[in-house]
C-alpha positions in Angstrom: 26.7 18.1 2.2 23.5 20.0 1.7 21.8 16.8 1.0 22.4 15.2 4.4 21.2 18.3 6.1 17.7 17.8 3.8 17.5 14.4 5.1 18.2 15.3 8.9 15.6 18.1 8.7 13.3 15.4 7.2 13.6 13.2 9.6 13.5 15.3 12.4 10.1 16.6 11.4 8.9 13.2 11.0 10.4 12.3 14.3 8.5 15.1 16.1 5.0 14.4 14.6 5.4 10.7 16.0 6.7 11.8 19.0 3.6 14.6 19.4 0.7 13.1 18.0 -0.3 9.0 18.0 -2.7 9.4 15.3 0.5 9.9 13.1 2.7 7.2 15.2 0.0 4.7 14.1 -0.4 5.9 10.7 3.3 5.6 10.5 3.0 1.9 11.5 0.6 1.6 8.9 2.0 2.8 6.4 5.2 1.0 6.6 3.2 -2.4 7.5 1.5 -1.6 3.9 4.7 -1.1 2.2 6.5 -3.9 3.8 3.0 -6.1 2.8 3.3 -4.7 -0.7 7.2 -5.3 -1.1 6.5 -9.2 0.0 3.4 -9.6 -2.6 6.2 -8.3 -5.2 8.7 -10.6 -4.5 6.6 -13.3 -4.3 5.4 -12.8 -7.9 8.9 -12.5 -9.0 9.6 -15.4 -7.3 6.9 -17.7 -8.6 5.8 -15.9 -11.8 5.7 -18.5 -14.9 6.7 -16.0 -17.4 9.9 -15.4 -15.1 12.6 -17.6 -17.0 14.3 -18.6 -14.0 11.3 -19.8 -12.4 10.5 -21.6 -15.9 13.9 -23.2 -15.9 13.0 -24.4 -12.3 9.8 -25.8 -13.4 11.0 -27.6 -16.1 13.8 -28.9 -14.1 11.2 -30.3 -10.9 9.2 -31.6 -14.3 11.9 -33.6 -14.7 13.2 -34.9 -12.5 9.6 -36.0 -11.5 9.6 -37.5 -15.0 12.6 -39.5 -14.3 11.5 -41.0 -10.7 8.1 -42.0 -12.3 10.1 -43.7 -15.2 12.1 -45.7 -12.5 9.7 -46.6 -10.9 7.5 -47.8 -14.1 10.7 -50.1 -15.3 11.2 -51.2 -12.0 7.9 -53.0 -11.8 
């Protein structure tokens, strides 16, 4: 229970520096536009890193199916 009373006070201080000052109201904004920015560049290296093995598998798998279409399309003319 002592934990959620740590959190409250927490954000009640932060609350009342955004609500007294702007400097720290845009700082705020800042800071969580920079850690929004930050968690997007992550994912997107997850998400398209070739060491990933799922991304790999994906690669492999658009290879060839690539592969197979130009194949096709060699025998068929």
């Amino acid at each position: 229970m002592t934990s959620y009373y740590i959190w409250f006070l927490l954000f009640a201080v932060v609350a009342y520096l955004i609500v007294t000052d702007n400097s720290v109201a845009a700082a705020f904004y800042y800071v969580t536009k920079l850690a929004k920015s930050n968690f997007e560049r992550w994912k997107w290296w997850v998400m398209n890193n070739p060491r990933n093995p799922v991304v790999k598998y994906m690669m492999w798998r658009r290879s060839m199916k690539l592969a197979k279409e130009l194949m096709n399309e060699l025998e068929n003319k």
